[in-house]
C-alpha positions in Angstrom: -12.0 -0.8 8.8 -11.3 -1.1 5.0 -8.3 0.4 3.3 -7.8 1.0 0.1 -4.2 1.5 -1.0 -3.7 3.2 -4.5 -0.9 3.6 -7.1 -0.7 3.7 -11.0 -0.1 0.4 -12.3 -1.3 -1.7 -9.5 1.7 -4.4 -9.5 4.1 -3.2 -6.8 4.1 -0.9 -4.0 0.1 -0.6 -3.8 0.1 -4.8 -4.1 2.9 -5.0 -1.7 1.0 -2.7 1.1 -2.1 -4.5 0.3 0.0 -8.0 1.3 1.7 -6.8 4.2 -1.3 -5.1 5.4 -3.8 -8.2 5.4 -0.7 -10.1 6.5 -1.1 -8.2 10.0 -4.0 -6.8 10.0 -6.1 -7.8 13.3 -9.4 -8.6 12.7 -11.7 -6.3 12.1 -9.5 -4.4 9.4 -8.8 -5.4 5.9 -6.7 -4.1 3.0 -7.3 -4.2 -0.9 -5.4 -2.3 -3.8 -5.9 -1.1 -6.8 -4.1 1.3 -9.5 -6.0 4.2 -11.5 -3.5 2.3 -14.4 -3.9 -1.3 -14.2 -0.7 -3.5 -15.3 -3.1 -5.8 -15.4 -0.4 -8.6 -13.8 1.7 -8.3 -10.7 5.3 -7.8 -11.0 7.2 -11.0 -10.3 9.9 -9.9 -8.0 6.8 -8.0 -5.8 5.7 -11.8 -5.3 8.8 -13.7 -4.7 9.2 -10.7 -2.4 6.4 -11.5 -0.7 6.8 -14.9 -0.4 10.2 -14.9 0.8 8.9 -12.6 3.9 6.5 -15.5 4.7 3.5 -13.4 2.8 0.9 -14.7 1.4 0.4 -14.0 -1.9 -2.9 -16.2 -2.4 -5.7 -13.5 -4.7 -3.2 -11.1 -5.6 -3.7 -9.9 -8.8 -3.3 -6.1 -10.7 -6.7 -4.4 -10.7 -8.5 -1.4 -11.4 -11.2 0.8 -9.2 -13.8 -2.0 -10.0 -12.1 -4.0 -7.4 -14.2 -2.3 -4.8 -17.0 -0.4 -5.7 -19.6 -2.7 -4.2 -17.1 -1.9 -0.8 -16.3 1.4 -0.3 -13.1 1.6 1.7 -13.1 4.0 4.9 -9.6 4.9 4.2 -7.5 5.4 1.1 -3.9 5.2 1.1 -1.8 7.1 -1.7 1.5 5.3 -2.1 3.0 6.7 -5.6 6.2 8.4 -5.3 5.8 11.7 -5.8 8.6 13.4 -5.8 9.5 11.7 -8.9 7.0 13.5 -10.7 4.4 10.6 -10.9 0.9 11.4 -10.9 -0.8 9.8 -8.1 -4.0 8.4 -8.3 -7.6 10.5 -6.5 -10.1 9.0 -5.2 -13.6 10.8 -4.8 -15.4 9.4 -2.5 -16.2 9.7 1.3 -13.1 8.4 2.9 -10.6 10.0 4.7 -7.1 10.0 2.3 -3.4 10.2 3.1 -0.2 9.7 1.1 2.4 7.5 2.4 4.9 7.9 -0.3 7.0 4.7 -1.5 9.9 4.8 -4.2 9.2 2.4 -6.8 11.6 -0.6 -6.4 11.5 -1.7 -9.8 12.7 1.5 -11.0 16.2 0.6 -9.6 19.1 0.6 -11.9 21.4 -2.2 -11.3 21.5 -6.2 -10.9 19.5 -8.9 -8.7 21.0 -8.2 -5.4 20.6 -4.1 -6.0 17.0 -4.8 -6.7 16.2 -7.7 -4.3 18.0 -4.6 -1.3 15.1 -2.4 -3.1 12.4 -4.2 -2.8 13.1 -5.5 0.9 13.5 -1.9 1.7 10.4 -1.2 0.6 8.6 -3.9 2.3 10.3 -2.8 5.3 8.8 0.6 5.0 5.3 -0.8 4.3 5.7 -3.2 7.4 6.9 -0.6 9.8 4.2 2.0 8.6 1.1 -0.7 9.0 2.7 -1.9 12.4 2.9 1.6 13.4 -0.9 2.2 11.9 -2.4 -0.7 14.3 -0.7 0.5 17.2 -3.1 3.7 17.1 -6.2 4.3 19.6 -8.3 4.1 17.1 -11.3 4.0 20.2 -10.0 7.3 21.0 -8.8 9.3 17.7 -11.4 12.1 16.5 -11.0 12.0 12.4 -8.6 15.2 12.5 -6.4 13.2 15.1 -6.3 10.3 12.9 -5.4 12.4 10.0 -2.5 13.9 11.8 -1.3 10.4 13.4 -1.6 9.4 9.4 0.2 11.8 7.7 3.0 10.9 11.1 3.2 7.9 10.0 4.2 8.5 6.3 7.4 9.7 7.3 8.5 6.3 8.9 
């Protein structure tokens, strides 16, 4: 299965679930990102983030939707914050969608350690979330039971 996850800029929370995804993902599934608004560069502390989890951050890099148009993903993952007004990004094509929400870490007023807690936090939402997503019967889900066990899992 491919998964697609999306956000604006494409140098945090979409990179970060695209990392911890692949990073346990069984075989047979496979994560990339993109943002409708590439950065065009990953955000430092999302890498050092990363890479003090024991992620890899080999090929991560901000992109844009050309990233995989000669792969169409089967799912597409929404992870813009929304309730602060952000406009998330759509995707058109055939695959089935969900939003798992994520507050932008880098958004967070204060010094390292308060942002260093933020970003943890987050990847400890992404982690739980994609544990949580391969733990599903996938054999035995119908698309509307997926969809339902998806939009479950967005409030983890």
């Amino acid at each position: 299965m491919k998964v697609l996850f999306m956000c604006t800029a494409n140098s945090c929370r979409s990179i970060l679930s695209e990392a911890v995804f692949n990073h346990l993902a069984p075989a047979g599934f496979q994560a990339v990102s993109s943002g409708s608004f590439p950065k065009g560069q990953v955000l430092p502390r999302s890498l050092s983030t990363l890479q003090a989890a024991g992620i890899s951050t080999e090929g991560l890099y901000s992109k844009g939707n050309d990233a995989f148009e000669d792969s169409p993903p089967d799912l597409v993952i929404t992870v813009c914050d929304k309730a602060a007004g952000e406009a998330c990004p759509v995707y058109f094509g055939p695959a089935m969608k969900t939003h798992w929400g994520l507050e932008d870490p880098s958004d967070v007023d204060g010094d390292d350690a308060h942002l260093n807690a933020a970003f943890q936090a987050t990847l400890e939402t992404i982690e739980s979330r994609c544990r949580a997503f391969f733990a599903l019967p996938f054999e035995r889900l119908c698309p509307a039971e997926l969809k339902v066990e998806l939009e479950r899992i967005a409030q983890l």
